[in-house]
C-alpha positions in Angstrom: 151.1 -98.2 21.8 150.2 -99.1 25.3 149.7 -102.4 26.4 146.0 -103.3 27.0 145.4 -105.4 30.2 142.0 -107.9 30.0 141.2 -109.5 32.6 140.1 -113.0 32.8 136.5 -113.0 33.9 136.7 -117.1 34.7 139.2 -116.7 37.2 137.6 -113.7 38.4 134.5 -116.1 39.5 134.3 -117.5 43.1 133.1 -121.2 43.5 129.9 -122.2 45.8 128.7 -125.1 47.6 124.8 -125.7 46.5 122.8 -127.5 49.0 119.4 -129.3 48.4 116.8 -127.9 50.8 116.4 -129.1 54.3 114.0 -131.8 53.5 117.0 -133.6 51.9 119.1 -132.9 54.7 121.0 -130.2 53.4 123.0 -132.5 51.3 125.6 -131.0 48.7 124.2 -131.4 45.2 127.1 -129.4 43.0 129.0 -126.6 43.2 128.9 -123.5 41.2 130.9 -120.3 39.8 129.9 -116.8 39.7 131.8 -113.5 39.3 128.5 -112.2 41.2 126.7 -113.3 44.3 123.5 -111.7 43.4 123.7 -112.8 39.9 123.1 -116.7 41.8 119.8 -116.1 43.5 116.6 -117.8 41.3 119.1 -120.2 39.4 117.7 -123.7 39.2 119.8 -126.7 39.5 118.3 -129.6 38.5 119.8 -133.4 40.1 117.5 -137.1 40.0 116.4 -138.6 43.1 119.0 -141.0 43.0 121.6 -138.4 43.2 120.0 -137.7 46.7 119.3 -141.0 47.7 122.2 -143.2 46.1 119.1 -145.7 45.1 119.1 -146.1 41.5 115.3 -147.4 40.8 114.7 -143.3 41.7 117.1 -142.2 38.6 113.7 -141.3 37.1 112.4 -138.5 38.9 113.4 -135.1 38.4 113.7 -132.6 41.1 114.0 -128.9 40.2 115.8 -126.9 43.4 116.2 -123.0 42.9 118.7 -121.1 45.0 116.8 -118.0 47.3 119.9 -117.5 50.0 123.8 -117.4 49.9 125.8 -117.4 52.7 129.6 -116.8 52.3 130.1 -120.2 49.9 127.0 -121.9 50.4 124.0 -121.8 47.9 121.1 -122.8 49.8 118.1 -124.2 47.7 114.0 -124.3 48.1 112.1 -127.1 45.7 110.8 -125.8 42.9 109.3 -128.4 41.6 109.8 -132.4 39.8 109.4 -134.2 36.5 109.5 -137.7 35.8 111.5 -138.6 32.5 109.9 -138.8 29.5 111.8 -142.1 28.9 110.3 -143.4 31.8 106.4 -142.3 30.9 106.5 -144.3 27.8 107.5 -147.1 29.3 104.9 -147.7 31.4 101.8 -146.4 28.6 100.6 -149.8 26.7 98.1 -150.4 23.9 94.5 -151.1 24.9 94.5 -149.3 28.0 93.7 -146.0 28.8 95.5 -143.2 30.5 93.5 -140.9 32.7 95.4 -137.4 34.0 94.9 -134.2 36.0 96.1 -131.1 36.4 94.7 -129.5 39.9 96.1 -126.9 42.0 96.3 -127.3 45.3 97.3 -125.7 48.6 99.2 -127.5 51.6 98.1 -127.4 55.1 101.0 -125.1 55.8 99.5 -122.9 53.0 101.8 -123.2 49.9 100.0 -123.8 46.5 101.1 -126.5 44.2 100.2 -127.3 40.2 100.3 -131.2 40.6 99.8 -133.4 37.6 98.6 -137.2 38.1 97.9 -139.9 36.1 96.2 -143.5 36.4 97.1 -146.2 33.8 94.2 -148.7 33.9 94.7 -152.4 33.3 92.3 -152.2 29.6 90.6 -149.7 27.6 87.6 -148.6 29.9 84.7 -146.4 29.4 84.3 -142.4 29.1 82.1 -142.5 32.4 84.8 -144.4 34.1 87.6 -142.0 32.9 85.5 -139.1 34.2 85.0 -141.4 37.5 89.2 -141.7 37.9 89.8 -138.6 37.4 87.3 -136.8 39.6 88.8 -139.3 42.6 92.3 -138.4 41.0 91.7 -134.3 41.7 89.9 -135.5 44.8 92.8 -137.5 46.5 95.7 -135.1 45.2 93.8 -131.8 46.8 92.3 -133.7 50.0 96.1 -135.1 51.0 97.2 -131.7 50.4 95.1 -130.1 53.1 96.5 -132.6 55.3 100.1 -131.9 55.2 102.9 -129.7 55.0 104.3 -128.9 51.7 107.8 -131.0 53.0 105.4 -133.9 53.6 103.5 -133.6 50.6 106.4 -133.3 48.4 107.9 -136.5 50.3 104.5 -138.0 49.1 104.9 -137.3 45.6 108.5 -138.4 45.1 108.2 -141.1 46.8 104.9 -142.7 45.7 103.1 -143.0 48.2 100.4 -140.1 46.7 100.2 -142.6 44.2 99.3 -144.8 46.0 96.5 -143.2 47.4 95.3 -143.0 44.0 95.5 -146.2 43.3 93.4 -147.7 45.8 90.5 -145.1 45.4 90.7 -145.5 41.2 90.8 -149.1 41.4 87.3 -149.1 43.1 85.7 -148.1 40.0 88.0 -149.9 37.1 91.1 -151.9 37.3 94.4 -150.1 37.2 98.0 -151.1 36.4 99.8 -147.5 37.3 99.4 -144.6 38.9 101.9 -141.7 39.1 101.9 -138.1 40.2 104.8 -137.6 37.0 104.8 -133.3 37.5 104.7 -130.8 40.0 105.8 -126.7 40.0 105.1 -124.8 43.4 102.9 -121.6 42.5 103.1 -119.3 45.3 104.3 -119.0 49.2 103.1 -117.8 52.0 105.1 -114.4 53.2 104.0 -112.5 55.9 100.3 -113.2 56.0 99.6 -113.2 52.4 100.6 -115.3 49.5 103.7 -114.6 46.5 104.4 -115.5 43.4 107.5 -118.4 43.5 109.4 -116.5 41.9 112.6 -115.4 42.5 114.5 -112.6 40.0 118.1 -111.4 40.4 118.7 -108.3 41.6 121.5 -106.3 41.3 123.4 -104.5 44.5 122.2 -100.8 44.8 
């Protein structure tokens, strides 16, 4: 009986480089295998900001990368959105306060659209007026900061709290706050050619 040769798919598979997008400098955040190049393009990789940074206080916050080019080895990346960890939300909601969020979408001055969550944590439990008051100033700073920037330096703004901060000094004119976050975003849609797509980027085999 003849001798049946399989082949060992791993060693088969090449090995990339994946690079965080050129906000973050390009910076290697893994590398990857595949037996297919195409078979890499949409995959998400998922690394904390302290992986980029090297500071630890950021170990929190997630940042969601997904791969739309590949060039020989190298996997290059576009954000895809963040997360804070669930840990870390729970750490900073106490008893007798309250927690006011928002979901908004919004579009940057270079015309990408966002869905950005915020929240405010205020200092004790305040009044359904005043929650309706945080709020409308959260939706109001998140979409107003948008218009103002490009989605690098709105994204830069999120991570690295300074969105949140913008928050907190317009919410703390109507009640006292302890914490404001913006703990999720997911980017929609992109501008292409004159019009705006879906973020979304599917696999597709070689014809």
């Amino acid at each position: 009986m003849p001798r049946v040769t399989v082949k060992d798919r791993w060693k088969m598979k090449k090995w990339y480089k994946v690079v965080a997008p050129p906000l973050f400098e390009n910076l290697p955040i893994g590398t990857t295998p595949a037996d297919e190049e195409w078979k890499l393009m949409g995959r998400v990789f998922e690394v904390t900001l302290f992986d980029i940074t090297g500071d630890f206080s950021k170990h929190y916050i997630h940042l969601y990368f997904q791969v739309y080019d590949i060039q020989d080895d190298v996997v290059y990346t576009r954000f895809k959105g963040h997360e804070l960890a669930r840990d870390y939300l729970k750490s900073i909601i106490r008893r007798k306060s309250s927690k006011v969020a928002a979901i908004v979408d919004v579009q940057t001055r270079d015309g990408y659209i966002l869905r950005v969550q915020g929240m405010a944590l205020t200092a004790l439990r305040c009044k359904t007026s005043q929650k309706k008051a945080i709020r409308k100033e959260l939706i109001r700073v998140l979409t107003e900061r948008a218009k103002e920037l490009t989605l690098d330096e709105y994204i830069k703004a999120m991570i690295f709290g300074q969105l949140a901060n913008d928050i907190f000094a317009a919410a703390k004119k109507i009640y006292p706050i302890r914490k404001t976050e913006v703990h999720k975003s997911r980017l929609l849609y992109v501008p292409q050619e004159g019009k705006l797509v879906k973020a979304v980027i599917v696999p597709q085999p070689p014809r």
